[in-house]
C-alpha positions in Angstrom: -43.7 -47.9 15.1 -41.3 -50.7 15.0 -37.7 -51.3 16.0 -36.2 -51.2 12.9 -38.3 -48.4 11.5 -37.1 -46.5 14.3 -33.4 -47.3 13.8 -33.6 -46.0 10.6 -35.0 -42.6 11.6 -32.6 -42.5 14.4 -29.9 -43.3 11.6 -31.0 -40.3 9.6 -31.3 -37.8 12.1 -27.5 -38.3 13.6 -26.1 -38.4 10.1 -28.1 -35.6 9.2 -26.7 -33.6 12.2 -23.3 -34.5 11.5 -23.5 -33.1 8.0 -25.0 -30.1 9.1 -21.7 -29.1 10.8 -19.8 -30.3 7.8 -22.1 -28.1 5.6 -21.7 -25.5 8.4 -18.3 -25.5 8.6 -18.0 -25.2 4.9 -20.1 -21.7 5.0 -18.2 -20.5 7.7 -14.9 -20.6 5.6 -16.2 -19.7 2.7 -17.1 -16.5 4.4 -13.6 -16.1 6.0 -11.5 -16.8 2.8 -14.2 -14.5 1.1 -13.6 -11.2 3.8 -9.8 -12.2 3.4 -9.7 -12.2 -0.3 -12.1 -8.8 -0.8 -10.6 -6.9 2.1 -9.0 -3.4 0.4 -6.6 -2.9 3.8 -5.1 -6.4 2.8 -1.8 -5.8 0.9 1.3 -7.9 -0.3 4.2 -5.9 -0.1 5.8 -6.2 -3.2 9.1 -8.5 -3.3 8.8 -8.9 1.0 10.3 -12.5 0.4 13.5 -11.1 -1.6 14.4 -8.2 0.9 16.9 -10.1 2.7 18.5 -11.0 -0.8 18.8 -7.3 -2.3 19.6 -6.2 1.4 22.9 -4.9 -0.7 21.5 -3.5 -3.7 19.6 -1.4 -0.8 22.4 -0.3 1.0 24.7 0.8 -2.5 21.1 2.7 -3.1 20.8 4.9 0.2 24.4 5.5 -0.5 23.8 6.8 -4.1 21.3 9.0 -2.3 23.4 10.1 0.3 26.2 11.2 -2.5 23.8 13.3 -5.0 22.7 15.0 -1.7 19.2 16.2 -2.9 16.3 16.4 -0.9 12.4 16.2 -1.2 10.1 17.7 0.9 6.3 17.2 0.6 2.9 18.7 1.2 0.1 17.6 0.5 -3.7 18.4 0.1 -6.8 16.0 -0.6 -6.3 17.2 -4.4 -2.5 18.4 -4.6 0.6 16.7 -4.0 3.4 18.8 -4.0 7.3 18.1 -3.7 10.0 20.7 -3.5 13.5 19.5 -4.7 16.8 20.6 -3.7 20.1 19.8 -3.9 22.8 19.7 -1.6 23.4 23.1 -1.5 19.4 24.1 -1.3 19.8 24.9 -5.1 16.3 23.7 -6.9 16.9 20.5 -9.4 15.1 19.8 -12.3 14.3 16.0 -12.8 11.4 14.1 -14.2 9.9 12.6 -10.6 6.9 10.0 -10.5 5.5 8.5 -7.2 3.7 5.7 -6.0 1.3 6.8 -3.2 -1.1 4.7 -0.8 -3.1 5.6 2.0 -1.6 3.3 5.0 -5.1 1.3 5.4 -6.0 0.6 2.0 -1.7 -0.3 1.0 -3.4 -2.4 -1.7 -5.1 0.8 -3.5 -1.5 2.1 -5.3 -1.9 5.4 -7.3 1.1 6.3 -9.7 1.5 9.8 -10.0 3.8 11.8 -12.3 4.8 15.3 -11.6 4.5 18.7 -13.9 7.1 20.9 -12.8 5.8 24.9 -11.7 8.9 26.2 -11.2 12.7 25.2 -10.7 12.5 22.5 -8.6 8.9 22.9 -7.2 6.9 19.8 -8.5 3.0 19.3 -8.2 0.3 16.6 -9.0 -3.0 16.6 -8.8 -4.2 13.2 -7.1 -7.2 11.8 -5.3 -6.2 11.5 -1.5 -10.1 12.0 -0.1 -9.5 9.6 2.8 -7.4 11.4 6.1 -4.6 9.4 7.3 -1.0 8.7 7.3 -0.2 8.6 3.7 2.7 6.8 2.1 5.0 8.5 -1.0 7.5 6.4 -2.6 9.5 9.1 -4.9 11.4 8.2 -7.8 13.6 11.8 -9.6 15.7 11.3 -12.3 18.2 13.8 -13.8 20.1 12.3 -16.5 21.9 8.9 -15.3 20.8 10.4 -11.6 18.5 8.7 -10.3 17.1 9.5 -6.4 14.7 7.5 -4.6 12.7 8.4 -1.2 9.9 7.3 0.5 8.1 9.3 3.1 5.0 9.2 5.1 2.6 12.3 4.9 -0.5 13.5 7.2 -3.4 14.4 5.8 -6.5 15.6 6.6 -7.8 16.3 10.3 -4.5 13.5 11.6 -2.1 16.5 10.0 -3.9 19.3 12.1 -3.3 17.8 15.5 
């Protein structure tokens, strides 16, 4: 073989190896950005970059809470959610309540609910909460021009039984 016959195998072969970990490197974040994109315990909390701006409207909200005085407790089975909502006084209120509910790791899997009351006070809805976990319940009742909002964190499953 001669010299420059040579070279120009040589030439191929490094450039050919320094391509390969271009190419390579281009797989490897293509399957990163893919696992990123695709993965369901991957959320964007809605309006995180504005909290510091509505830190007020937050504040004259828990207020507005604090002042109607009602409060919502929760229960929860892997078909039945179930809130029980009192006043100040412990008296049942009737208001139209709706929920957006998450399990913890899978935040970006939102169900809306909305809740047929049973009795005075004593609001159910059925909902698909299979997975066990620490469960997330963002309450919205309205009565009226009252509104109350909550949010609570609920065990279900084998978690709640320890």
């Amino acid at each position: 073989m001669t010299a420059p016959a040579q070279e120009r195998r040589a030439r191929r072969f490094w450039i050919s190896f320094i391509l390969m970990f271009f190419v390579g490197q281009g797989v490897l974040w293509t399957f990163a950005l893919d696992k990123v994109f695709n993965d369901p315990s991957h959320a964007v909390v809605e309006q995180y970059d504005d909290y510091d701006n509505r830190w007020e409207a937050a504040q004259q909200e828990r207020s507005l809470n604090a002042a109607l005085g009602w409060q919502a407790q929760l229960s929860a089975d892997h078909e039945h959610l179930v809130v029980k909502l009192t006043d100040a006084l412990g008296k049942p209120v009737d208001a139209e309540v709706t929920a957006k509910v998450f399990h913890k790791a899978r935040a970006a899997e939102k169900q809306e609910v909305v809740f047929t009351s049973s009795e005075p006070g004593l609001l159910v809805s059925e909902l698909d909460m299979e997975r066990s976990g620490m469960w997330r319940v963002r309450l919205t009742a309205t009565r009226g021009h009252e509104t109350f909002t909550d949010v609570q964190d609920i065990a279900i499953g084998q978690v709640a039984q320890r």
